[in-house]
C-alpha positions in Angstrom: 0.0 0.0 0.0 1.6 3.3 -1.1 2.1 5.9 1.9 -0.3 8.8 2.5 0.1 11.9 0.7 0.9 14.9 2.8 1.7 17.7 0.8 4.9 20.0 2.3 5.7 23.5 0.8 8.9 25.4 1.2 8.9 29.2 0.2 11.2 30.1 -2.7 12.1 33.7 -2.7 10.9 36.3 0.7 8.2 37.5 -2.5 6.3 34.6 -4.1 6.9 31.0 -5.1 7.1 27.8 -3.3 8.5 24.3 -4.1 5.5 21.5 -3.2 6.5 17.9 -2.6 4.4 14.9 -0.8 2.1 13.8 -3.6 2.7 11.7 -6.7 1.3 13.3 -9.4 0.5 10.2 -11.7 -2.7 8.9 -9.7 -5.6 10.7 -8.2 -5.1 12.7 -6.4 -7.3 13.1 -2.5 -9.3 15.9 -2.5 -7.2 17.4 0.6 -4.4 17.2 -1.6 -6.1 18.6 -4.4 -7.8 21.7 -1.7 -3.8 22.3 -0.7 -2.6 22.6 -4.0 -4.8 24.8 -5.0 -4.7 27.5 -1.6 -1.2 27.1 -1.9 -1.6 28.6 -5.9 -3.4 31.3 -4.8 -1.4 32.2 -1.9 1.7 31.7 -3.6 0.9 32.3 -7.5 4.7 30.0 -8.4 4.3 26.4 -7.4 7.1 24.1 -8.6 7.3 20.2 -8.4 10.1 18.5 -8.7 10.5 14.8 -10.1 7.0 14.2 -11.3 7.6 12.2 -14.5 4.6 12.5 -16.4 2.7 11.2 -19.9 0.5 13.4 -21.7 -2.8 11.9 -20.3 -1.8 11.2 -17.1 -0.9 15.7 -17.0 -4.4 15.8 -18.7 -5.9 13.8 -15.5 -4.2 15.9 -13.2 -5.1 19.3 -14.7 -8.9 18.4 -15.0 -8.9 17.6 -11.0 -7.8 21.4 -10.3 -9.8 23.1 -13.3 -11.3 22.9 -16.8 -8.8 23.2 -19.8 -8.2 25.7 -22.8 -7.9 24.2 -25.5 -5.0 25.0 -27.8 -4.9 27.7 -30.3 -5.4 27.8 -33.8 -2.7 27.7 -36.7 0.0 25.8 -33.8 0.7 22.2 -33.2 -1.5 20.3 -31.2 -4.4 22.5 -32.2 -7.6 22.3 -30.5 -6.2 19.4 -28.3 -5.8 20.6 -24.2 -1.5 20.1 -24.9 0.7 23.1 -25.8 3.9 22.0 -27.1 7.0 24.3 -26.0 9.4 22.7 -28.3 11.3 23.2 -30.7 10.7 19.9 -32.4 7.2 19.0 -34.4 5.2 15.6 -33.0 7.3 13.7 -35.5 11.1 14.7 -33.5 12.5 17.1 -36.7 13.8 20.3 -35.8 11.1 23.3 -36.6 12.7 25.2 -39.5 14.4 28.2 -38.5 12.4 31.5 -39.5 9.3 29.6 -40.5 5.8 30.6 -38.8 6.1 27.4 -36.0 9.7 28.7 -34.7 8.8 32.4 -34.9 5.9 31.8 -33.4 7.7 30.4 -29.9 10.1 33.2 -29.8 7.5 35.3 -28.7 7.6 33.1 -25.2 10.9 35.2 -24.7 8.8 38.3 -24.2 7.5 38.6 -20.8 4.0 37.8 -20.8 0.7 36.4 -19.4 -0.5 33.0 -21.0 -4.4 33.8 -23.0 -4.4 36.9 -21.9 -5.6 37.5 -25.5 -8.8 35.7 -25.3 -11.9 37.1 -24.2 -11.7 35.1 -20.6 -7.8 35.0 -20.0 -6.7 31.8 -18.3 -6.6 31.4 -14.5 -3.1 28.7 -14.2 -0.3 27.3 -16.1 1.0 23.6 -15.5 4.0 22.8 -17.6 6.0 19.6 -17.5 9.6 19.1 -18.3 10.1 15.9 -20.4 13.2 16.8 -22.5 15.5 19.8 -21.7 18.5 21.8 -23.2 21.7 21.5 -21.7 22.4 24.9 -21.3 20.0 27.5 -21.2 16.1 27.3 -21.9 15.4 28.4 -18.2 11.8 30.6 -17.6 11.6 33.5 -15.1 8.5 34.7 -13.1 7.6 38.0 -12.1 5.3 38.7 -9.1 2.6 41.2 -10.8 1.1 41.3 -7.2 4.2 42.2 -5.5 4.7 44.8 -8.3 1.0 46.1 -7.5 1.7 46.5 -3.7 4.6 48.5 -4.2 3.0 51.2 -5.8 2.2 54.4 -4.2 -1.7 55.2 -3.1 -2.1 57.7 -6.1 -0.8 55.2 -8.6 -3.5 52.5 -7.6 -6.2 55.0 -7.5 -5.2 56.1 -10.9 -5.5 52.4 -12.5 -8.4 51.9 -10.8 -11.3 50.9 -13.8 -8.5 51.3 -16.4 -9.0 48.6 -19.7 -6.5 47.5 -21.3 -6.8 46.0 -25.4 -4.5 42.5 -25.9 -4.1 40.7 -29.2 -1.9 37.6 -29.9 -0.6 39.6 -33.2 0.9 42.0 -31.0 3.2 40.2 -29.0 4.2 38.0 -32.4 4.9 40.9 -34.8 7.2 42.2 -31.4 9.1 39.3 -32.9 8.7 39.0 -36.5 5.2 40.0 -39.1 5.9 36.6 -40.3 5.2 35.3 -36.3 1.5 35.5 -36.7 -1.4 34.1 -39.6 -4.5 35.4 -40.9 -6.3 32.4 -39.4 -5.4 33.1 -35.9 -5.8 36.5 -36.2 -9.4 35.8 -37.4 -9.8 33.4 -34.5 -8.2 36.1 -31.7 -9.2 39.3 -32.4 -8.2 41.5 -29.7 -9.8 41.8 -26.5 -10.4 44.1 -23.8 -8.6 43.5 -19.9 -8.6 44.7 -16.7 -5.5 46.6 -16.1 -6.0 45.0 -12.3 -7.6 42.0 -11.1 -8.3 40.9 -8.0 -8.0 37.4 -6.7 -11.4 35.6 -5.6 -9.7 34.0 -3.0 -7.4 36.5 -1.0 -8.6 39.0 -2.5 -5.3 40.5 -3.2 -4.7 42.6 -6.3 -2.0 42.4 -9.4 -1.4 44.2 -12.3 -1.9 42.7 -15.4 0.3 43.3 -18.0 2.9 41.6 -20.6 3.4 41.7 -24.5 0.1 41.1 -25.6 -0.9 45.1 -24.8 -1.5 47.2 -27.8 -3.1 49.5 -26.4 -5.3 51.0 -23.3 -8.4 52.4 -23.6 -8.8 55.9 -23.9 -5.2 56.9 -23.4 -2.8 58.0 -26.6 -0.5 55.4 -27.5 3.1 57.0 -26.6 0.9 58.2 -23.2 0.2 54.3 -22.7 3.3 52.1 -23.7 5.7 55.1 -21.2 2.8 53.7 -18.2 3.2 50.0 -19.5 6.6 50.5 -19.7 7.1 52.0 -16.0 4.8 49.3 -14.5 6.7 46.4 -16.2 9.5 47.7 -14.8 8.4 47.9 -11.5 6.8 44.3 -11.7 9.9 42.7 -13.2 12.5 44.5 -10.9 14.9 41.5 -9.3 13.4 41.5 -6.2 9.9 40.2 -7.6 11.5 37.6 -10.1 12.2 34.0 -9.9 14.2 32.5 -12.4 13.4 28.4 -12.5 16.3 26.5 -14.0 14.3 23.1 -15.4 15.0 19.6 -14.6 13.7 17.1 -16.6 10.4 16.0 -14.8 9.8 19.2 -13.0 6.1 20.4 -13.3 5.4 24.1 -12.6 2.6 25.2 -12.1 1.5 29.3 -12.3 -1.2 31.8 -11.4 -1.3 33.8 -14.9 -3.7 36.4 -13.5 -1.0 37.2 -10.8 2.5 36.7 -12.4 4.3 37.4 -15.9 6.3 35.2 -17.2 9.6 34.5 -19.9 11.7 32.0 -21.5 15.2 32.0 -21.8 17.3 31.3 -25.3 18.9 27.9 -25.3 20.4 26.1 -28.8 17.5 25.5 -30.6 19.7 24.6 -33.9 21.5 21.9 -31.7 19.8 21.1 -28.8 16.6 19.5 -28.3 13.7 20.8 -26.0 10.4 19.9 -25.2 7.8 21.2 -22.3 3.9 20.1 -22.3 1.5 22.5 -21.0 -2.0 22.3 -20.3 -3.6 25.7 -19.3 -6.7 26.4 -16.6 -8.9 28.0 -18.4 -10.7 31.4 -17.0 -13.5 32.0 -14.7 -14.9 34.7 -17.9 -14.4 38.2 -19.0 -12.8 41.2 -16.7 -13.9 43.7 -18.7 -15.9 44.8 -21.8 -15.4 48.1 -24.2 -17.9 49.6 -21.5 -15.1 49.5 -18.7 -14.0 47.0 -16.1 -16.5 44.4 -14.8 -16.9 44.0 -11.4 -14.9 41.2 -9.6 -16.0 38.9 -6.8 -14.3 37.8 -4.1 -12.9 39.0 -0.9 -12.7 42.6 0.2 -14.7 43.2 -3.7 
């Protein structure tokens, strides 16, 4: 008989993020294990397990006990399937071609950004699971958007207060290349309004929600918008709100998208071979329309 779970969780940085061990990932998991996992998300936003060696279905499985999926987008592999390959390979092991759409279309994971924050209801988690990594480089770093929102002054908060902001998946691709993004996905994702700040249900702690994805904010001249974007990004990705995970293979992380940005890092992707399976919690619905912010639940609301 296999040993009771008891999950045990060890802060990693004085900020946000905590390393969760005491569970095996590959069977069902008790719903008290299940309940910890998911306060520890939201008080944490940065969970990180380490040696949980994991198939495709068996990550499905696990996701679908803490929250229904997204399904992958249009126009990438594994479209329309609840997998997101972060790989530099297609299904079949070749290398994607340098400077065609697939491998332009990843780059843009090395701009810091929030995952679907360019559908209509942005996702609520990331879980991604480390089943073939580069020897050098390929790391991703996490930035606390919440730590960044409690750092700024009284007059800053209540001047984002009911600000909208508009994302669109082309945006963050033509940041890399025009080539980065296809008519069909920009049919399928046209861009969609955001709160600027969301609060969690839970805590009811705020964050700022920013990343790539931003072309614009609502009401506000552009060079006016990208010099506030600009500031706030700073002030979200300063060191001391950033955790930069260096994978091993069979590391799952798993991360609060409506409460941290995220990045990859460059790694050989002409020599090296890569690949990371995410499945993404989908969102709870809209935070805002073209009419303004809509009003959030939760604690302290």
């Amino acid at each position: 008989m296999a040993p009771p779970m008891e999950l045990r969780i060890e802060p990693l940085t004085p900020v946000f993020g905590a390393e969760v061990s005491g569970f095996d990932a590959r069977v069902p998991l008790p719903l008290a294990i299940r309940a910890g996992i998911l306060a520890a998300f939201d008080e944490f936003s940065v969970l990180v397990f380490h040696d949980q060696p994991l198939t495709d279905e068996q990550q499905i499985t696990l996701s679908e006990s803490l929250g229904p999926l997204e399904l992958t987008l249009p126009g990438v592999v594994g479209a329309g399937s609840k997998i997101v390959r972060v790989s530099n390979m297609t299904p079949n092991g070749a290398l994607k071609e340098p400077g065609g759409h697939l491998a332009l279309f990843g780059k843009a994971n090395l701009l810091w950004h929030s995952d679907s924050t360019f559908r209509a209801a942005p996702a609520k988690g990331s879980i991604l699971s480390a089943r073939q990594i580069a020897l050098r480089g390929g790391d991703t770093e996490y930035a606390s958007t919440r730590a960044g929102y409690d750092s700024l002054s009284p007059t800053m908060k209540r001047r984002l207060d009911g600000f909208v902001a508009v994302h669109s998946i082309a945006t963050s691709r033509r940041k890399i290349d025009p080539r980065a993004v296809n008519a069909e996905q920009e049919k399928a994702l046209p861009p969609v309004p955001q709160a600027l700040v969301r609060r969690n249900p839970v805590n009811g702690r705020k964050a700022l929600v920013l990343g790539s994805h931003i072309c614009a904010i609502a009401g506000m001249a552009d060079n006016e918008a990208q010099a506030l974007l600009d500031e706030l990004t700073a002030i979200a990705t300063q060191p001391a709100f950033t955790y930069r995970h260096v994978w091993r293979n069979d590391d799952l992380v798993m991360w609060d998208n409506r409460a941290v940005l995220h990045r990859g890092h460059p790694y050989d992707e002409i020599r090296e071979r890569r690949l990371l399976v995410r499945t993404t919690l989908a969102g709870d619905g809209p935070t805002a329309t073209d009419g303004g912010v809509i009003a959030q639940e939760g604690a302290n609301a």
